[in-house]
C-alpha positions, 0 to 999 in steps of 0.5 A, spaced: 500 500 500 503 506 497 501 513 501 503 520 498 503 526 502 505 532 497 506 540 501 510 545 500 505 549 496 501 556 496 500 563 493 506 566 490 507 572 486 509 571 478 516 571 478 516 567 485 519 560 487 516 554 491 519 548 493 513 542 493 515 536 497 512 529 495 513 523 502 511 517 500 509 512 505 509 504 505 513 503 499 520 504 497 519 506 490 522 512 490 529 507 490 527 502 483 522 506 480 520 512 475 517 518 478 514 523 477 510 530 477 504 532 475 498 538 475 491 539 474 488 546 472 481 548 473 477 545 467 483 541 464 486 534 464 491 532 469 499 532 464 505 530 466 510 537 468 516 532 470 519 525 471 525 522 474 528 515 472 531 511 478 538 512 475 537 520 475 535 522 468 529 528 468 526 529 463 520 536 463 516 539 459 515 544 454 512 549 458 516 549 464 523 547 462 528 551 465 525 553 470 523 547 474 527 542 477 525 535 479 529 531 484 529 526 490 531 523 497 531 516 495 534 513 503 528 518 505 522 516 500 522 523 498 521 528 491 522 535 490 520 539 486 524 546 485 519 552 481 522 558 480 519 564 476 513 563 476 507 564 471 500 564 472 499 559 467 503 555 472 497 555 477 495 548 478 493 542 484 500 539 483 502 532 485 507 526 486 506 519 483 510 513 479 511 514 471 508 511 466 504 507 471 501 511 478 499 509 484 494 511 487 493 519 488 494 523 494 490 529 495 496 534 492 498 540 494 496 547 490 499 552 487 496 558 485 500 564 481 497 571 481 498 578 484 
């Protein structure tokens, strides 16, 4: 039984940064297995912002490519997500899971960018 818990989120200003944490409970998956970020925008699909392989490669999306950083804990079953230079169009409920097939879903964390 895999448990995700992501934090970290919050209301920040275009041009901010956010650090969202993502602990996993009841599995070492972070240790052998692909993982990943993923968002959800009001009245949108939910799409795939960011994945880490168990060797370390990261891979990102278009639209946040130089801007976001993927990493992990892998001895503490934890993954980040560095957001720098925020965009309103970056607001979202943000969550962790396994790639390319997920577990079950936490609750997420939300992430909201305005003035």
């Amino acid at each position: 039984q895999v448990q995700l818990v992501e934090s970290g989120g919050g209301l920040v200003q275009p041009g901010g940064s956010l650090r969202l944490s993502c602990a996993a409970s009841g599995t070492t998956i972070f240790s052998i297995y692909g993982t990943a970020w993923y968002r959800q925008a009001p009245g949108k699909q939910r799409e795939l912002v960011a994945r880490i392989s168990s060797g370390g490669t990261t891979i990102y999306a278009d639209s946040v490519k130089g801007r976001f950083t993927i990493s992990r804990d892998n001895a503490k079953n934890t993954m980040y997500l560095q957001m720098n230079s925020l965009k309103p169009e970056d607001t979202a409920v943000y969550y962790c899971n396994g790639y390319p097939i997920p577990s079950a879903w936490g609750q997420g964390t939300q992430v909201t960018v305005s003035s």
